[in-house]
C-alpha positions as a Markdown table, in Angstrom:
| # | Residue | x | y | z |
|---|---|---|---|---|
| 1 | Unk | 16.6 | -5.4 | 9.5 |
| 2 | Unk | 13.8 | -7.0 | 11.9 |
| 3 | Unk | 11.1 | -5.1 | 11.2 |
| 4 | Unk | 9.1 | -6.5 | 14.0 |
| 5 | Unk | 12.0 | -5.5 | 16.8 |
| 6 | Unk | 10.9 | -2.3 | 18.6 |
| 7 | Unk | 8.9 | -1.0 | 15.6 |
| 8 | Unk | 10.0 | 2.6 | 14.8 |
| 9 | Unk | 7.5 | 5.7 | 15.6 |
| 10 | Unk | 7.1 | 6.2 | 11.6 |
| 11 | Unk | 6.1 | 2.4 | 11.2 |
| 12 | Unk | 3.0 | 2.8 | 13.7 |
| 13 | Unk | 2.2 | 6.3 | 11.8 |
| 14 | Unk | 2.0 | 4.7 | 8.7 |
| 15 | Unk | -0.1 | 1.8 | 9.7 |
| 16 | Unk | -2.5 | 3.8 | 12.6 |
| 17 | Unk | -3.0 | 6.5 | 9.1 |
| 18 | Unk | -3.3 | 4.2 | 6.7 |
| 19 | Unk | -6.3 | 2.8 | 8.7 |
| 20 | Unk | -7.6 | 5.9 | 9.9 |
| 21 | Unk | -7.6 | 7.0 | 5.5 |
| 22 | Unk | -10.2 | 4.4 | 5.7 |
| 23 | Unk | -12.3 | 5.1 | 8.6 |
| 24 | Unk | -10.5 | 2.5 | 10.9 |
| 25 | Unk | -10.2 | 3.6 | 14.4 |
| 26 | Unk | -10.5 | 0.5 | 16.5 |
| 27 | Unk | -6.6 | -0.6 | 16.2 |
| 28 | Unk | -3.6 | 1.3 | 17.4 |
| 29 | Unk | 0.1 | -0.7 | 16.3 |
| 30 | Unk | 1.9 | 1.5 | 19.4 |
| 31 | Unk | 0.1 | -1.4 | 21.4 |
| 32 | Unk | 2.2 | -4.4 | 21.7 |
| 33 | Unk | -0.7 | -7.3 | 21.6 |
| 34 | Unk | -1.4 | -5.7 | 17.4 |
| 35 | Unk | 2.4 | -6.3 | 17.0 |
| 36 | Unk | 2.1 | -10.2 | 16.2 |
| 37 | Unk | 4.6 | -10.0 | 13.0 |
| 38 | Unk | 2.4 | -12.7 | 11.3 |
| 39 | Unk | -0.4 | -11.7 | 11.7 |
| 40 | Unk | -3.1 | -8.4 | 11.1 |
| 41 | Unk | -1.8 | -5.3 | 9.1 |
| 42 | Unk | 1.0 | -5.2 | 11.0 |
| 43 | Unk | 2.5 | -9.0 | 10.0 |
| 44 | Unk | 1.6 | -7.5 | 6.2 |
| 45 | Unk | 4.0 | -4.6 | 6.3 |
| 46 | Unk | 6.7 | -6.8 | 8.3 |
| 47 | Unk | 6.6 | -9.3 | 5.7 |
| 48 | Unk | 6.5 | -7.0 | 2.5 |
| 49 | Unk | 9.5 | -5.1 | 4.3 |
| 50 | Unk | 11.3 | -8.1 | 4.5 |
| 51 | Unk | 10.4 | -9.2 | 1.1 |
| 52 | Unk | 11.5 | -5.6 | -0.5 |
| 53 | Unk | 15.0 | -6.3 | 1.5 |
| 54 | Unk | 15.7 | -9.2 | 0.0 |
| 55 | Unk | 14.6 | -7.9 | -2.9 |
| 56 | Unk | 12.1 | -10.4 | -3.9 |
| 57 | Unk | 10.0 | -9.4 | -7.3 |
| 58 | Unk | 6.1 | -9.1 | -6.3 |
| 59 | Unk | 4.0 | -11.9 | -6.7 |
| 60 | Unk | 0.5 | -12.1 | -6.6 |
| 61 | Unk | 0.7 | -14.7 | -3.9 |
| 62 | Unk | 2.4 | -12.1 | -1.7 |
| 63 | Unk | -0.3 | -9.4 | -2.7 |
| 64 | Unk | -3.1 | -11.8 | -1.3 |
| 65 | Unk | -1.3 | -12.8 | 1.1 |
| 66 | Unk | -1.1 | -9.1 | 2.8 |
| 67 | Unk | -4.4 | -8.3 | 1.6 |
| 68 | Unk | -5.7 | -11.3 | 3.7 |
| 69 | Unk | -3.6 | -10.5 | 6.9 |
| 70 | Unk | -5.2 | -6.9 | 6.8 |
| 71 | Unk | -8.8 | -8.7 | 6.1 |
| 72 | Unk | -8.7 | -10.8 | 8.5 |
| 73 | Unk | -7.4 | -8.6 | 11.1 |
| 74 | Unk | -10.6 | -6.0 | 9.9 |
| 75 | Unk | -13.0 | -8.9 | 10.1 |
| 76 | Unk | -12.1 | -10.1 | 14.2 |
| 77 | Unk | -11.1 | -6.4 | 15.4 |
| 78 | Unk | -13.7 | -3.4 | 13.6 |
| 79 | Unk | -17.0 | -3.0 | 13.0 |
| 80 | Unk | -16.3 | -3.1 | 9.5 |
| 81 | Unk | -18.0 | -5.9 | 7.4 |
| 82 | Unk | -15.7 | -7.8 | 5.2 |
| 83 | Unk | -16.4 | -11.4 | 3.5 |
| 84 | Unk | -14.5 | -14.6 | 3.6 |
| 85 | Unk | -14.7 | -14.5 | 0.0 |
| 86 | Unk | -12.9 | -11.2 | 0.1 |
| 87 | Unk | -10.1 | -12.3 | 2.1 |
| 88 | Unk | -7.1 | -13.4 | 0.2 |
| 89 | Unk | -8.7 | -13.0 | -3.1 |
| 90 | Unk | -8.7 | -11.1 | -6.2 |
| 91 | Unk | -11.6 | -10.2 | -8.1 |
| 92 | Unk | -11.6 | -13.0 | -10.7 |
| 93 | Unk | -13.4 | -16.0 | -11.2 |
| 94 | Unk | -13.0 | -17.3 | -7.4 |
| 95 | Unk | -14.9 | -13.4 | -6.6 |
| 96 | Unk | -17.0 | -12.3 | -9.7 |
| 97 | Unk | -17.7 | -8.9 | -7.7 |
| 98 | Unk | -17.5 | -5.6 | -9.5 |
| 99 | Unk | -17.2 | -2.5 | -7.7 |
| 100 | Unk | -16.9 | 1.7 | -7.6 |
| 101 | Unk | -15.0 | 4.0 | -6.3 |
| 102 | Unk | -16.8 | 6.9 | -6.4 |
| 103 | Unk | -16.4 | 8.5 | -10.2 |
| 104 | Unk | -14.3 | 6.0 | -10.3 |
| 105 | Unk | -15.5 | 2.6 | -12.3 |
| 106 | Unk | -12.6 | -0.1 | -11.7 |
| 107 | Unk | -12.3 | -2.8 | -14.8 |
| 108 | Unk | -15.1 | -5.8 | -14.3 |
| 109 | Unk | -14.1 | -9.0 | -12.5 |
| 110 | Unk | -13.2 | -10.8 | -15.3 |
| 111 | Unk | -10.4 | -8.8 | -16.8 |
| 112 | Unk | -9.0 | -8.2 | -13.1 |
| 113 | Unk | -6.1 | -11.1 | -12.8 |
| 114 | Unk | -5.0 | -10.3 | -17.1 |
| 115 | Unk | -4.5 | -6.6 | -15.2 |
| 116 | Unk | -2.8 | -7.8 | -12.3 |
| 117 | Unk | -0.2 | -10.1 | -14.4 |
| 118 | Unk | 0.4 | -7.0 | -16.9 |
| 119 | Unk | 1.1 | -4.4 | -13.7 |
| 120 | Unk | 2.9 | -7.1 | -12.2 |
| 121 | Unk | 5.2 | -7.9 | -15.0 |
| 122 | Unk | 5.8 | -4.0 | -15.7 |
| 123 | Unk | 6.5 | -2.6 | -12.1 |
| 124 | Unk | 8.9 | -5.9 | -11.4 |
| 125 | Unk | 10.9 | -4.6 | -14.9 |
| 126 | Unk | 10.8 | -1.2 | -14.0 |
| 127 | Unk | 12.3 | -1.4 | -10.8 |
| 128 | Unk | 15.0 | -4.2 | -12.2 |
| 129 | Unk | 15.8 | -1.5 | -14.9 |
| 130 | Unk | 15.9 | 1.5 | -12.6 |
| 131 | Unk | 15.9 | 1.3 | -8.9 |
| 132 | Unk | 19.4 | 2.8 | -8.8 |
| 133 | Unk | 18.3 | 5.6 | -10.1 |
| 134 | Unk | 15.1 | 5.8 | -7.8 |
| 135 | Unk | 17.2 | 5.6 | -4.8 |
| 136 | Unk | 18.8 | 9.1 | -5.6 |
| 137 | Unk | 16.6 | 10.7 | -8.0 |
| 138 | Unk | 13.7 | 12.1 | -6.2 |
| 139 | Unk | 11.3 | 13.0 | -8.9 |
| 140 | Unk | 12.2 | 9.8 | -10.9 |
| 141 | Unk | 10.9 | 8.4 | -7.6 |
| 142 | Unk | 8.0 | 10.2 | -6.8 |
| 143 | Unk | 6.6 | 9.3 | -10.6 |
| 144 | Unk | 8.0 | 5.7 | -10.4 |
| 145 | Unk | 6.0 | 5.0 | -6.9 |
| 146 | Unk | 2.9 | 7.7 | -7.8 |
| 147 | Unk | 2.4 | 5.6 | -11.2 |
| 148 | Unk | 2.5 | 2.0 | -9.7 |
| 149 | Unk | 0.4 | 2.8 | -6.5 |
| 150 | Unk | -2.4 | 4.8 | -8.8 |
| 151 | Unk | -2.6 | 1.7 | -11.2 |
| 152 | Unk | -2.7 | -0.8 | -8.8 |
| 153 | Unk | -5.4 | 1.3 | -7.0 |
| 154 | Unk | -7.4 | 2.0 | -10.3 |
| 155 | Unk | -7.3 | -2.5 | -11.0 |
| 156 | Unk | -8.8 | -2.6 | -7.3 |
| 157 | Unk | -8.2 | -6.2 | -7.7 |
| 158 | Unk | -9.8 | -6.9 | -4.2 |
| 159 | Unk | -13.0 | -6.7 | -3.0 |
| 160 | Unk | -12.0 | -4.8 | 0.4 |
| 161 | Unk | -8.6 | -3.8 | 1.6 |
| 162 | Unk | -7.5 | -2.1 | -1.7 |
| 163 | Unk | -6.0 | 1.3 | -0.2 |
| 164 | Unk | -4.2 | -0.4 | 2.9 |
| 165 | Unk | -2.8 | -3.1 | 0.7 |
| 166 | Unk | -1.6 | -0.5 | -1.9 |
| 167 | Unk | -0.1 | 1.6 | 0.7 |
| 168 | Unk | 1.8 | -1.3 | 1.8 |
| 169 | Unk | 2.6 | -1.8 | -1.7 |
| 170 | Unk | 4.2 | 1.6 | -2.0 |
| 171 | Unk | 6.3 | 1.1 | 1.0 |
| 172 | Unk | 7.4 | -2.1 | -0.7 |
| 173 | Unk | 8.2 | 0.3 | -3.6 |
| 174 | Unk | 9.7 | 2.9 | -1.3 |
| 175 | Unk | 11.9 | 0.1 | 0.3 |
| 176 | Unk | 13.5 | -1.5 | -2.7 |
| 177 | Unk | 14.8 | 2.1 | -3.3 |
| 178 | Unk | 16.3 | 2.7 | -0.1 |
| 179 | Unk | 14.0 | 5.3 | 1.1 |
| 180 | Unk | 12.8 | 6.1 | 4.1 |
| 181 | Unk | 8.9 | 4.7 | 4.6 |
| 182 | Unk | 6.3 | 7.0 | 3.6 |
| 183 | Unk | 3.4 | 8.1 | 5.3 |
| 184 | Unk | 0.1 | 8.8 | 3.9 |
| 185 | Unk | -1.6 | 11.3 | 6.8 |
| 186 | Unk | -5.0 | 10.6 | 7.6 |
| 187 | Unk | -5.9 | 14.2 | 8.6 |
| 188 | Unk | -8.8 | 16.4 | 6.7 |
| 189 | Unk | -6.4 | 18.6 | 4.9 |
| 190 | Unk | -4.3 | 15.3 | 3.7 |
| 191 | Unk | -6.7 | 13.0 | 3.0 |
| 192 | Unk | -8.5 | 14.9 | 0.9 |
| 193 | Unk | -5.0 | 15.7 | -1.4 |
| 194 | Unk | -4.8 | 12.1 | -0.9 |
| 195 | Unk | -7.9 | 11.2 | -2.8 |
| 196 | Unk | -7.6 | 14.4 | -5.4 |
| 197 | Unk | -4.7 | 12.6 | -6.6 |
| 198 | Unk | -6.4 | 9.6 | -7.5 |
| 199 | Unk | -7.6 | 11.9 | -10.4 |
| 200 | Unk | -3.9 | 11.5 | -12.7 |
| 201 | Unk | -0.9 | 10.4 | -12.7 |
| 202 | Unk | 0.6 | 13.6 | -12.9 |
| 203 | Unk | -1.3 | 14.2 | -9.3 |
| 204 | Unk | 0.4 | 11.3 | -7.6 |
| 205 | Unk | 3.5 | 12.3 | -8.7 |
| 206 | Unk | 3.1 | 15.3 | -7.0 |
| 207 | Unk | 1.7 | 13.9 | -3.6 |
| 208 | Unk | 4.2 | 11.1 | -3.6 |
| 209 | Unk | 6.6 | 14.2 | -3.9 |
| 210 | Unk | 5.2 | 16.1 | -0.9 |
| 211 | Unk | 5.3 | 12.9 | 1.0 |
| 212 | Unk | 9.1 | 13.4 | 0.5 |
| 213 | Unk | 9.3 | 16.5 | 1.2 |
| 214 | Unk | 8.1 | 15.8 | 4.8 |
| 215 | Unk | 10.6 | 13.3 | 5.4 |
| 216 | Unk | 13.8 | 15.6 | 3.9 |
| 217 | Unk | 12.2 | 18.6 | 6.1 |
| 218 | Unk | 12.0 | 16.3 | 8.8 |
| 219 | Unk | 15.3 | 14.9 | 8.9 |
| 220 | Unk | 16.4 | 18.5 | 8.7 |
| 221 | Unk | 14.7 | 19.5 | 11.4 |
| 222 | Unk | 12.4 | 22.2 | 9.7 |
């Protein structure tokens, strides 16, 4: 699969939404010159598709990596201000930056990469263990990629770039499984379910599960 051959109408929804969830308007992927497939947002999905093909375990190298495609691509392109030091890396000793999410209090700098090796070494097990029943299981699915995506997201191991990296994540998720990509809409109605299930586990399960929905109502024509 050459994700970066005549990218599909659902690949430049899910990357034009997953910026928009964030505020990002300046970039649309349907234009060829944001297409470069190593570079921007775009290179990061191409190359975590291709990864999730060849079924590579997640690394935290490839997690920066994306993250600091996406960052960099947000630094030259939008109005939005992100940090060299925020490009590429972690919260950790090399970026002793705490931060909030709303109600929301992520874990402080310092614990951030003991986190990111635990989530790393369960979701990597998990979908060794399980992915075949993932691929035909639907709510098994929805709670595998609803749990993963909501941890990562609660870690907020960068300083910028969390949400667009862990949507790339979940599409990572979603490809190892042999699903069709998901798309996180970035409409009022949406987003806000979006963020409301940021609240539990439970939550994301469900929205993962709408999410699939779509695509079976789509492909059915409804």
């Amino acid at each position: 699969m050459n994700c970066h051959l005549n990218p599909d109408s659902r690949t430049i929804a899910f990357l034009n939404e997953s910026n928009k969830i964030e505020g990002i308007h300046d970039i649309d992927y349907s234009v060829v010159a944001f297409q470069d497939p190593q570079k921007g947002h775009f290179g990061a999905y191409v190359i975590s598709q291709e990864a999730a093909l060849a079924e590579q375990p997640l690394n935290i190298k490839m997690i920066r990596q994306w993250q600091a495609m996406i960052g960099q691509e947000q630094k030259e392109f939008t109005g939005d201000a992100i940090t060299d030091e925020e490009i590429g890396h972690i919260r950790g000793p090399n970026l002793q930056k705490n931060v909030r999410i709303g109600k929301h209090i992520p874990p402080e700098w310092r614990f951030v990469p003991l986190y990111m090796q635990n989530w790393l070494e369960d979701v990597n097990e998990d979908l060794s263990n399980n992915s075949e029943i993932y691929k035909s299981d639907d709510g098994a699915f929805a709670e595998f990629v609803g749990k993963y995506f909501l941890r990562f997201e609660r870690i907020h191991p960068f300083g910028d770039g969390n949400g667009r990296t862990g949507r790339i994540i979940a599409n990572y998720l979603t490809t190892r499984c042999a699903r069709p990509l998901l798309v996180f809409p970035s409409d009022y109605r949406l987003k806000n379910r979006y963020y409301e299930a940021h609240e539990s586990e439970s939550a994301m399960a469900s929205y993962i599960s709408s999410r699939v929905a779509e695509i079976r109502a789509h492909a059915e024509g409804r």
